[in-house]
N, C-alpha and C positions, 0 to 999 in steps of 0.2 A: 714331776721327774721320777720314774722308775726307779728303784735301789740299784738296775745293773746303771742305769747312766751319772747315777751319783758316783757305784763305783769307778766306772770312766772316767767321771770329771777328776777326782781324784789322783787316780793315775796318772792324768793328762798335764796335772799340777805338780805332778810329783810330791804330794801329799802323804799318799798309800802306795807302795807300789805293786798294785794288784798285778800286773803282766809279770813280775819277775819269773813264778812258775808258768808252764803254760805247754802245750802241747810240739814243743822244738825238739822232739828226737826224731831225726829223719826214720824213712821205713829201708831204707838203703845206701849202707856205704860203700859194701864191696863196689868192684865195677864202677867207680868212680876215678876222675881225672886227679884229684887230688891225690888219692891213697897210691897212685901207678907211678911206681918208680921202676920200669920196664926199659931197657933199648930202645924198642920196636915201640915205645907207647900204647901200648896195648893192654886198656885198661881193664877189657872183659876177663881178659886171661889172668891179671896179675894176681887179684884176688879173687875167686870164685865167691859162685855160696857154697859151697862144702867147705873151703879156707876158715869162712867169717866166723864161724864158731871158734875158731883156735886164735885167729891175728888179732892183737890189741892194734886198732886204726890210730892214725897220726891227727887225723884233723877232725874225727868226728864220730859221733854212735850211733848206730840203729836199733828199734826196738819195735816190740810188738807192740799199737796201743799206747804209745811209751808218752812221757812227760819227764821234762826238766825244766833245769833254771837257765836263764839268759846268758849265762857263759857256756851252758852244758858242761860244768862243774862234775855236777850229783845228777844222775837218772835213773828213775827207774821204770820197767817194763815188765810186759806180763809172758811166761812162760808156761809151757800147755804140754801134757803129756800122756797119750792116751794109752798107753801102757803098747804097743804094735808096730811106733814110727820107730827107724830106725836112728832120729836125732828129738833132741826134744825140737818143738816149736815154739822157736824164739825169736825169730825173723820171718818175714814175707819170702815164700819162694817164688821163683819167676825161670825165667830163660833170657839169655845174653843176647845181642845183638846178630849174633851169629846162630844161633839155635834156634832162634822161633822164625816157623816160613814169611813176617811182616817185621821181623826185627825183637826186638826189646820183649818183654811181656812179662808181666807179674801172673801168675797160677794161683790166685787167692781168692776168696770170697769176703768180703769185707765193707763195710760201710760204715759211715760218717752220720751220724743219727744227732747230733745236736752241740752246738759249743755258744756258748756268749763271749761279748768281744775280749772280755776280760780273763775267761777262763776260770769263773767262777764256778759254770758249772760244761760236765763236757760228756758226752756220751757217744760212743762206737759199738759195733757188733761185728765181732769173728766167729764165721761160722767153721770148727772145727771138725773135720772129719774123724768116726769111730773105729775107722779099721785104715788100715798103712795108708799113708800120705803117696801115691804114687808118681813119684819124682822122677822114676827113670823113666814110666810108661809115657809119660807127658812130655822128657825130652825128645825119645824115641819116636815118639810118632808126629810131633813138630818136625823132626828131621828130614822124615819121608815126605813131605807136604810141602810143595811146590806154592810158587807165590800165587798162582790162580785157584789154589783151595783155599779152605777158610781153615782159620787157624785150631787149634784141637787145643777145646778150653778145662778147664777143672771138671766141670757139670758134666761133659763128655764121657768124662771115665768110668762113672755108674757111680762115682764114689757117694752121693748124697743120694742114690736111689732109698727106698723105703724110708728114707728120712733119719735114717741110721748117721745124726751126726748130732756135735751138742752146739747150742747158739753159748756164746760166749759176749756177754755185755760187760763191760768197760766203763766206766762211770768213775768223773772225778766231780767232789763239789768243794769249795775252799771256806773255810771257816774266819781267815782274815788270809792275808798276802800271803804269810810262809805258816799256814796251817791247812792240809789237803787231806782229805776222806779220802777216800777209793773203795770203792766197791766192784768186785769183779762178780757178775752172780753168772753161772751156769746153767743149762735149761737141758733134759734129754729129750730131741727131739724123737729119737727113736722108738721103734715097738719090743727092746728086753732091756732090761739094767745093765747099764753102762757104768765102767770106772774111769775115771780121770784123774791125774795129778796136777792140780793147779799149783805153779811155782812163780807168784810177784817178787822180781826181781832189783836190788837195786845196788848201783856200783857208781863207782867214779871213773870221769875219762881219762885215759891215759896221760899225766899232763909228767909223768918222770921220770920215762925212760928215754930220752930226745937230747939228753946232756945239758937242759940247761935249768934245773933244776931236780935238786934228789930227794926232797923231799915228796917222801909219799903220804897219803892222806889213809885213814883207817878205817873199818870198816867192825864194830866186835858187838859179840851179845853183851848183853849187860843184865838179861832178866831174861826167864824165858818168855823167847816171842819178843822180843825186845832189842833194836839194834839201834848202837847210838853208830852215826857218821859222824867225822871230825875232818877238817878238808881247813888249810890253814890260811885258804882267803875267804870261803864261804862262811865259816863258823862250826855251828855243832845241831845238828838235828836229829831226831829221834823218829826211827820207824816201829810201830807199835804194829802186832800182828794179831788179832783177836783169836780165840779159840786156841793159841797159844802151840803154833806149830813146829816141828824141825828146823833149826837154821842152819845151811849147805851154807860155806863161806869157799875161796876162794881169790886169787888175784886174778884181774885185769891185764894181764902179758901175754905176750905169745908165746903158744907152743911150739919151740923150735924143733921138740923132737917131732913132732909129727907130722910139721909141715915141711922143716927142711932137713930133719936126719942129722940136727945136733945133740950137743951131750945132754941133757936132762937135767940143769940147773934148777934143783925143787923141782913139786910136785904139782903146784895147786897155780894152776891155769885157769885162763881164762874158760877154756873148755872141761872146768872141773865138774859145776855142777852136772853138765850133761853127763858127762863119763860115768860119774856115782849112780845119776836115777836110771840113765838107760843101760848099763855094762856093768850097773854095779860094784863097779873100781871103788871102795874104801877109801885107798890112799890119792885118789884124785882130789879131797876136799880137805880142808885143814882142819885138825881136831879141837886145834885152840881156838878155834869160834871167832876169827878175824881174818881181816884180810881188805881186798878192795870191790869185793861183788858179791851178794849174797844172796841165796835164794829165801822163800820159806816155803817147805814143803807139806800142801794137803792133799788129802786123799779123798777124793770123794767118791762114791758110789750111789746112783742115780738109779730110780724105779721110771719105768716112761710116765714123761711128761712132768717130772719130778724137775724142784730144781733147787741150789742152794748159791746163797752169798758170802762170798769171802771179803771179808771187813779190816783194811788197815788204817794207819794215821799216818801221815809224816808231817812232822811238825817242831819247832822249838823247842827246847826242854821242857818242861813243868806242867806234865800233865797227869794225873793218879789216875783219872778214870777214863780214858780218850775214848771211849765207845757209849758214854752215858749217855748225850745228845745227838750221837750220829746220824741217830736214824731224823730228829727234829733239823738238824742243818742242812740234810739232803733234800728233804722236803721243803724248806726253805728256798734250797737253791733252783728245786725243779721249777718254783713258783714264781720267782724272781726271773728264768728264763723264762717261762711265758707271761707274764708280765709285760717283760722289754720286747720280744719277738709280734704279739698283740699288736704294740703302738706301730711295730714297723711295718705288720702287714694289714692296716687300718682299710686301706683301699679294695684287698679283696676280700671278694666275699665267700668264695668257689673252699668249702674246708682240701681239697687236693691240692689246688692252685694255695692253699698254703703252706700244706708241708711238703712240695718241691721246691717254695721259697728257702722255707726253712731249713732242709737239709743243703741246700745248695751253699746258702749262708756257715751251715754244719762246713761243708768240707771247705769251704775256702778256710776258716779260722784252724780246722784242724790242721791246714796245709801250712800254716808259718812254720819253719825250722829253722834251729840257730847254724849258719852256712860260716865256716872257717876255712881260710885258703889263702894263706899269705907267698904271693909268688916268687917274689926274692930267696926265701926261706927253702920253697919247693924246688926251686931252681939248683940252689947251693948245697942241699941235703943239711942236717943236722949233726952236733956235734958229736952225738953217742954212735950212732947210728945212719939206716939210708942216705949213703954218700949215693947221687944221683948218678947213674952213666953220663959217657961223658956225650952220648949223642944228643941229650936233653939240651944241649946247648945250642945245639938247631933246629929245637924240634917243638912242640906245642909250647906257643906261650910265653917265647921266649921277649918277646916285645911290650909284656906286659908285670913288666918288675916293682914297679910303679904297685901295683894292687894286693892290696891288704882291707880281705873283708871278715868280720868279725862281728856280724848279726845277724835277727833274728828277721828271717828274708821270707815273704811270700812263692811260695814254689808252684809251679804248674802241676804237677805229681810227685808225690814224697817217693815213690817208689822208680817210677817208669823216667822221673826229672826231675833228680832231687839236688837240681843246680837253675839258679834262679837265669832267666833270659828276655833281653831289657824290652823287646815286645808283648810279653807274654805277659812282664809284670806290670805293664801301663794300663792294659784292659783290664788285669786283677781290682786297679785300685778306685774302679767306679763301684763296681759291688760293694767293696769292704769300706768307700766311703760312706754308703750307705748306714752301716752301723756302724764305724769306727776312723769318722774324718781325720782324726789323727795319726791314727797309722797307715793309713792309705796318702797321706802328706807325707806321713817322716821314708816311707816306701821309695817315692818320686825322687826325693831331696835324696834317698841312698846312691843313686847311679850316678847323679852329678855331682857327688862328693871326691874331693882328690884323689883317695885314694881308692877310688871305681875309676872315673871317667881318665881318658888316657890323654897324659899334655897337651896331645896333638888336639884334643877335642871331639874322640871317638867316646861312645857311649860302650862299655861290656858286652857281649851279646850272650855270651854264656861260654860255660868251662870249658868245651871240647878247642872250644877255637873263639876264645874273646875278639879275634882281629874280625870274625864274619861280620856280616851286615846285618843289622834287622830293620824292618821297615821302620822311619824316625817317625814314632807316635809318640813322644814321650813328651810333647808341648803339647798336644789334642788333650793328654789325660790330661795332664798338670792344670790347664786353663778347667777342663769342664769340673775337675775335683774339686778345683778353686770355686766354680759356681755352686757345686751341689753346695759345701761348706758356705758358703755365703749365703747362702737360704736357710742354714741351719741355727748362724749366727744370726740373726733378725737382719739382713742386708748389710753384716757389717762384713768386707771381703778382710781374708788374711794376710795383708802383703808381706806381712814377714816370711812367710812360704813363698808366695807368687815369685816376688822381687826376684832373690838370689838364685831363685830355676830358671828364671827369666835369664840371668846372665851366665851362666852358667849352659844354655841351652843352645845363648846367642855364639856360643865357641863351637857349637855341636852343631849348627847350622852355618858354619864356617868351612869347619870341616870337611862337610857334605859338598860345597863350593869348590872344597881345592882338591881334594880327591877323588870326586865319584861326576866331577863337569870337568875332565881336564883339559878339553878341549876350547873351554867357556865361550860354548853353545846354547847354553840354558836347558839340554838334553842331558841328562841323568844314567848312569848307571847302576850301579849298589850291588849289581852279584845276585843269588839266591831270594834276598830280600825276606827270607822267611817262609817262601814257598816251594820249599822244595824240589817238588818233581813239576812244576806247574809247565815249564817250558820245554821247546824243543830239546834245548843242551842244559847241561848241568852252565849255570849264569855267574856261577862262581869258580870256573875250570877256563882257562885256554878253551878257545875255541876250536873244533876239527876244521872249520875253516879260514880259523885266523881273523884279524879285525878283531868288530866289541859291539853291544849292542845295543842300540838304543832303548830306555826301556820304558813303556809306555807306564808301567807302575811305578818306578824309582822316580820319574820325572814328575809324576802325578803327587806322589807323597812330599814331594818337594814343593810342591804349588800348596797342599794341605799345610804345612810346616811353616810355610811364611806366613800362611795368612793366619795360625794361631798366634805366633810371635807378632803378628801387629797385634791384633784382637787385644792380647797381652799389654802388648806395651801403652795401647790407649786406656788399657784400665788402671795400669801405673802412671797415666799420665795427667790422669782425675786429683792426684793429689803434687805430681812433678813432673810440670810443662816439659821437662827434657828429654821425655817419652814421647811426645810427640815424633821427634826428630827419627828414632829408632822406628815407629811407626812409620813413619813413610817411607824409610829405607826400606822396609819389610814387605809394604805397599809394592814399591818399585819392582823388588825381587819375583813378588807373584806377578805382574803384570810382563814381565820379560819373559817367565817360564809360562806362560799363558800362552806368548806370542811363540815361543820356541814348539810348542805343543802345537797348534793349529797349524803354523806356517813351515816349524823345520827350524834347525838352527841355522843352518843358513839363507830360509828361505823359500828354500828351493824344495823342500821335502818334508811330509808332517807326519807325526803319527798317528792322524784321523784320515780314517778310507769312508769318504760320502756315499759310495756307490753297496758299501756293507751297511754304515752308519754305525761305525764301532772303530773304535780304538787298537791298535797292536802294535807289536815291540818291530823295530827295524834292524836286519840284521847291515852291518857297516863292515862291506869286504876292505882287504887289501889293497885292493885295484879300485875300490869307491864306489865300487855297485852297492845300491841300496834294495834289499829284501826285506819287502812286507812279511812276517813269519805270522801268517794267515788261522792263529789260533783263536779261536772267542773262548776267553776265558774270562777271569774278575780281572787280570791284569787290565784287561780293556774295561771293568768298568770302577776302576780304580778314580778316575778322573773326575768320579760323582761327589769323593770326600772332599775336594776343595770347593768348597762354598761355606761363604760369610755374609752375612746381611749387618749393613750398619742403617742406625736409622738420621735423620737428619738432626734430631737433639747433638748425638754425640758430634755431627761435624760442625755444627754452631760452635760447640764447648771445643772444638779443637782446631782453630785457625791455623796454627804453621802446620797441623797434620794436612787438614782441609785444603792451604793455597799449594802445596807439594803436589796432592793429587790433579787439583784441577790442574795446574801448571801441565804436569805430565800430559794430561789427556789432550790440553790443547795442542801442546807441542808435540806431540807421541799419537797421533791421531790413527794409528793403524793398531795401537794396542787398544785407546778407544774401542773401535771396532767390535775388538776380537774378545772384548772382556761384556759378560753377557751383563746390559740392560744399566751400566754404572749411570748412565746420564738423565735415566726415565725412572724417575723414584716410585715406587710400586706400592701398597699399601701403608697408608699412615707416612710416607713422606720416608721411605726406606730404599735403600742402594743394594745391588746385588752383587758381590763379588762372588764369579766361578768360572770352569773353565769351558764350563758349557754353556753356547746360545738357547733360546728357545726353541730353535726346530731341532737343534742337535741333542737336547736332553729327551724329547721325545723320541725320537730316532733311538737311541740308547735304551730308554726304558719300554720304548716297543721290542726289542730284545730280551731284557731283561727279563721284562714282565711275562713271556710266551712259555706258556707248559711244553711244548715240545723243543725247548730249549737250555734257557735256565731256572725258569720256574717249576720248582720241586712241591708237593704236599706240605711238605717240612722247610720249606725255603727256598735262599737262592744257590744252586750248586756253583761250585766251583770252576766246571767249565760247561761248556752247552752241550748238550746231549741228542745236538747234531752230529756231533764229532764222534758217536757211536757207529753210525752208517757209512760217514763221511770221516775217515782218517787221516789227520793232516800226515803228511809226509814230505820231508824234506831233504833232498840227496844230496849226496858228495859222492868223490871219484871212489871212495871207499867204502860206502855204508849209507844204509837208508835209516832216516830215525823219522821214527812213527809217532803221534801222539793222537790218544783215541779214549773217548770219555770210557773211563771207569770208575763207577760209581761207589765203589767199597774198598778196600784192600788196596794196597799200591801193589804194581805186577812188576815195577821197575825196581832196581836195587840205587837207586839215585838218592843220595842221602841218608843210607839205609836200608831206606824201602820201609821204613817203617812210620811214616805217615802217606797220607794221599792229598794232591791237590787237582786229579784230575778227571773231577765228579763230586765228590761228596759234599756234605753243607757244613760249612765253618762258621761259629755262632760270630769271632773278633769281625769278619768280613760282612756276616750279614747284617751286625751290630749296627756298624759302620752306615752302611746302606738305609738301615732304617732314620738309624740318627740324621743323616746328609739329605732323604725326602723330607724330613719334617721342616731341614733349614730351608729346602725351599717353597717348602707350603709357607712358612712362615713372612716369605717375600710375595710370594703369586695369591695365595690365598684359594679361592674356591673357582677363580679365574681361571686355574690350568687345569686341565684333566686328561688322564689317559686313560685307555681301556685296561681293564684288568675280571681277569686276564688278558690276554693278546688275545680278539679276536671273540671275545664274548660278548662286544658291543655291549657291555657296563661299563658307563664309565664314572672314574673315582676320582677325586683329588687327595691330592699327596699324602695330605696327614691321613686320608682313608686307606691310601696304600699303605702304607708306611704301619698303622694299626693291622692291616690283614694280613703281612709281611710275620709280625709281632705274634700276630694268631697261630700262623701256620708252624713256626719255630717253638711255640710254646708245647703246640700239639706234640713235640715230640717226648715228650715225660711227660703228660697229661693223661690220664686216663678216656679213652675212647668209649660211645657207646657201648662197646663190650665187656667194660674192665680193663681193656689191654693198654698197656705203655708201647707205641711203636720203637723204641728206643733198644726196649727192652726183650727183642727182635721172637724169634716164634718159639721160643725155649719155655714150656707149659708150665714147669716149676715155678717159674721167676715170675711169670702171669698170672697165676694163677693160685699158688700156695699160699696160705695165710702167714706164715712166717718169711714168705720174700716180697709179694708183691710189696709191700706198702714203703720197703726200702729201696734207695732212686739210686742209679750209677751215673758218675758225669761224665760221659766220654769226652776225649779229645775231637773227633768228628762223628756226623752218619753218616749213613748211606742215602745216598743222592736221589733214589728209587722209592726206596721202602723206609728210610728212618732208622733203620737198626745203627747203635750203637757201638762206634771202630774205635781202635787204636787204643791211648791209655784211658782206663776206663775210670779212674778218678783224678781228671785234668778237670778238677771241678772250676779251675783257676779262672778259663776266660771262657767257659762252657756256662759258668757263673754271672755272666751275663744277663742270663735268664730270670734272673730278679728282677732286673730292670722292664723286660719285653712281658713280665705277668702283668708289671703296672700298668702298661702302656696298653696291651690287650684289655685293660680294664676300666682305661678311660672312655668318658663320652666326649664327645667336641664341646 
């Protein structure tokens, strides 16, 4: 066992608690749902980045690089000042929803270069720019930029030409639970000597101006270079400053006078230190050396290629020397991360294909943040302070009074989505079970916790709008986490997880029954489902033609969903027969939506078109006409997730599951039918549950698999790139709506507009796709084959698909014959520089064509996927 998995075990124990510190200070509060206490809800508006430096936040902090403890207590973060910006930097710049031509966007240059699960040791790089941070230039010209240009990035501006900037690394390594190194060291990459002010910051969150409590926590020198904190539920720890620099203090409150033109109660803001180093305000900082935020200020002055390290401690009292061993514990801990990282990249052998494992692994751990957001509280405003308008009481949210969260949450983007979303986090937590089964467990168990999951039995979807839909994966993860963990464990499975997601899920699959079947059809709706632009109309809006639509994905996730809640429940039933019972309920439910799928809910009408041999949504008028809405996208190949294979051991061991089924099939002989292959046991005496026949999964994967279709370099796109030539179009008495592959950028404002589902390759969907050929290689074996590609007359079986699939997805942060990352799109710096190439971005999506890298571009979250598809790329049969 490794030293990091000792430390794990410990923690896991609640021994040591190595996670108390750890990388939980979001990169963005402003422009958050929680902190908008607006009319209109209008969260981009309410707090700006130009605000953020002045408002003390109600529910949370951001930092640069930053680290705290699991309440978000005590933080601290790294501040940068090149002597030219007109603010220091102390936050991620970006553009609001409204400013960038694709929506949202962070303006940064930054990466995620290393973290163990524990947070024992962690390393990032900011690359700082040497002359003005050009903030207006980068609004201004996003402004002019229509949704059909490409966005105008950082690199665009010339600001890193001649290299005229400094690398800023970040590095934390921990000495026991609450003793942290940090090391900031600085690099000139430039060709003349550069000056920078490195200012490590550290403060407390605002937890006293809210009225319910007045006590404030303190902040004072005690030696020079020496600050004790004192915080009256955390304790008392000490920041040690090496080299023994300036201490800027200040408080944590807002600046009234200069955000909203009140009196000037004090002096010493939260925006004190900036005002002193950049404006040189004196009386901005408090002279009596206390307070609640404090900087230390260095000076460095850089010859190119020159670099230096700035060395703190923060730790418990009683240290005389804190920098005697510093340098021995960091080497230590770099050791101990490759050490643990080694055993987990055992299978490959490719040194690239490991440190894209490994960074990927970097940004998922870097991405945990502690997420605060009690609704009740937000609803009703606070005692001292923000009494909420009164329009908030119809306005976002209001339905979700119930929810009080207060942990340390896996986030898709700290910056671009720095609010967790119950889709997003189900895929997170196969990577991160890979190093860290238990918080990829306590992750699952968070959404169906009381105070997430909502009475009715809706699972969260995220802060803008908890009421949306997201597609229900959250039994798929939970069952396969359960398995990875159960191989981890020598075969021993966890039910004390399993179990209570298990019932817990069984209410969330209830729910889905009474609200999104109300017709009980076995035909599904759900809205958006997660796909934003994917459809003709926005799926979660009134329809311009009235009616509702049948949706070939929501029904599909539905047939996936039952069949993990039996899979489930027969594994709970290995130790209590009364899982049987729930099993074959569960049975029953996919066998109805099977039949509702193929034949129509009434029969009379199905969401499979023989004559395309593809799946699609049914629009359901007023007057009961039924339209085919003739899009080839993944919503049609949705249908491929629900498949399970049981083998006949388990139906021996499960009699009352076993005579339920058989019962059904004799009596129900048209669901028989229609459920592919249940009656003709396939290799080794194994049953096939899915909702596709044998000539219909080919039919499907002959689509699928066609390069001039859905088959991309880089994967499976999003929609078929047919629909380039051929533009579906659907009219009303009012308006024509068009849907036409585009492979990059979204051109629509649906959603946003700032993601794309109508072209590009999404890793959660092609994930999926891979995983769902293997289960049925796993049944058919070497027996079925399809061409792959369409039309190249080779032909593969599934697990070879399913591996070539794994190939072409890897290929996109992979180094190519050339050097090049296709990812990491035709930008020569980034390809080519010795200080960028070898650092990896995790976008949100590519481009469907070419591979280049869209959207948030460290949604390492389920883009993080791609640990898993190096493995699989790396197996032999």
């Amino acid at each position: 066992m490794t030293q990091e998995q000792l430390r794990l075990t410990e923690s896991n124990a609640h021994i040591s608690p190595w996670k108390k510190f750890g990388p939980y200070l979001t990169e963005r509060q402003w422009g958050t749902v929680r902190e908008d206490y607006s009319p209109e809800g209008n969260a981009w508006e309410y707090i700006t980045h130009d605000m953020a430096r002045s408002k003390a936040y109600r529910w949370g902090e951001e930092g640069l690089g930053g680290l705290c403890d699991d309440r978000q207590l005590l933080c601290f973060g790294v501040g940068l000042w090149n002597g030219k910006d007109e603010i220091l930097k102390e936050r991620l710049f970006g553009l609001t929803n409204g400013q960038g031509n694709h929506g949202e966007d962070v303006k940064e240059l930054y990466y995620y270069l290393d973290s163990t699960p524990t947070h024992s040791y962690m390393r990032m790089l900011y690359k700082y720019p040497q002359r003005s941070f050009p903030y207006r230039k980068l609004v201004k010209e996003n402004k002019k930029r229509t949704r059909q240009e490409p966005e105008y990035e950082l690199l665009d501006t010339g600001i890193f030409d001649k290299s005229r900037y400094f690398d800023v690394y970040i590095e934390y390594a921990k000495a026991d639970p609450e003793d942290i190194l940090i090391q900031i060291t600085v690099h000139n990459r430039g060709p003349k000597v550069a000056k920078v002010q490195v200012l490590p910051q550290l403060w407390f969150r605002n937890t006293w101006a809210w009225g319910y409590s007045s006590t404030r926590p303190v902040l004072r020198e005690s030696a020079t270079g020496t600050v004790v904190a004192e915080h009256p539920e955390l304790g008392q720890y000490h920041l040690y400053c090496d080299e023994k620099p300036t201490l800027l203090f200040c408080e944590n409150d807002t600046n009234g006078a200069r955000l909203y033109n009140l009196p000037a109660e004090g002096r010493h803001f939260k925006d004190g230190i900036n005002d002193y180093v950049v404006e040189g305000d004196a009386e901005a900082i408090n002279a009596d050396q206390q307070g609640t935020k404090v900087a230390a200020q260095y000076f460095l002055t850089l010859q190119p290629g020159q670099s230096h390290a700035v060395r703190l401690r923060l730790r418990q009292p009683g240290c005389e020397e804190p920098f005697l061993d510093f340098d021995h514990i960091f080497a230590a801990r770099r050791h101990d991360a490759d050490e643990f990282y080694n055993c987990i990249h055992e299978n490959l052998t490719d040194p690239d294909a490991r440190n894209v494992q490994r960074q990927a692994f970097a940004g998922m751990l870097w991405s945990k943040q502690f997420y605060y957001y009690d609704v009740t509280q937000w609803l009703e405003g606070d005692p001292a302070v923000l009494t909420p308008p009164v329009e908030r009481r119809k306005g976002r949210n209001r339905h979700w009074g119930h929810l009080h969260n207060e942990d340390i949450i896996s986030m898709p983007d700290k910056w671009e989505y720095p609010w967790y979303a119950a889709w997003d986090l189900a895929f997170h937590a196969i990577p991160l079970a890979m190093v860290d089964a238990e918080f990829a467990k306590n992750q699952l168990r968070l959404l169906t916790r009381d105070w997430y999951m909502h009475p009715n039995g809706q699972l969260p979807a995220y802060e803008w709008n908890f009421s949306d839909v997201n597609p229900p994966v959250h039994a798929w993860a939970t069952w396969r986490v359960y398995q990875m963990d159960k191989k981890l464990r020598d075969g021993q499975g966890d039910t004390s997880f399993l179990e209570p997601v298990f019932h817990k899920l069984a209410l969330n699959f209830a729910w889905w029954v009474n609200r999104k079947d109300k017709s009980e059809r076995n035909i599904f709706e759900g809205g958006f489902l997660g796909l934003d632009n994917i459809g003709v109309f926005d799926r979660s809006s009134p329809l311009p033609t009235g009616g509702f639509i049948e949706q070939s994905d929501g029904t599909s996730w539905m047939a996936m969903f039952a069949l993990n809640m039996m899979r489930m429940a027969l594994e709970l039933a290995k130790t209590n027969p009364v899982y049987q019972e729930l099993a074959g309920k569960f049975f029953e439910h996919f066998l109805y939506i099977a039949d509702a799928m193929t034949r129509g809910g009434d029969g009379l009408f199905n969401l499979w078109d023989e004559e395309d041999g593809f799946y699609y949504d049914v629009l359901h008028t007023p007057d009961e006409e039924r339209i085919k809405l003739k899009v080839r996208s993944i919503v049609g190949l949705i249908p491929l997730f629900a498949v399970e294979v049981i083998d006949q051991e388990m139906l021996d061991a499960m009699p009352e599951f076993t005579e339920r089924a058989r019962w059904l099939i004799e009596n129900r002989p048209h669901l028989a039918q229609l459920v592919s292959r249940w009656e003709e046991p396939g290799k080794g005496a194994r049953h096939l549950l899915s909702l596709l026949r044998r000539s219909r999964l080919k039919k499907l994967l002959t689509r699928m698999l066609d390069e001039t279709e859905f088959l991309s370099e880089f994967g499976i796109r999003a929609m078929s790139r047919y629909h380039l030539e051929h533009p579906y179009v659907f009219s009303t008495e009012d308006d024509d709506f068009v849907v036409q592959y585009v492979p990059g950028e979204a051109e629509s404002s649906m959603f946003g507009g700032n993601s794309n589902w109508r072209g590009p390759i999404w890793f959660p969907i092609n994930y999926l796709i891979v995983e769902s050929l293997q289960r049925f290689h796993f049944y058919y074996d070497d027996k079925f084959k399809v061409e792959y590609p369409t039309g190249s007359g080779v032909l593969l079986n599934l697990h070879q698909v399913a591996q070539a699939l794994a190939s072409r997805l890897t290929k996109l942060l992979l180094k190519d014959e050339h050097g090049h990352r296709p990812a990491l799109g035709d930008n020569e710096m980034l390809q080519t520089d010795p200080h960028f190439r070898e650092n990896l971005l995790f976008h949100e999506y590519f481009h469907g064509d070419n591979g280049q890298g869209l959207g948030a571009n460290h949604q390492t979250g389920w883009t993080g996927l791609i640990v898993r598809l190096l493995q699989l790329r790396e197996q032999k049969k």
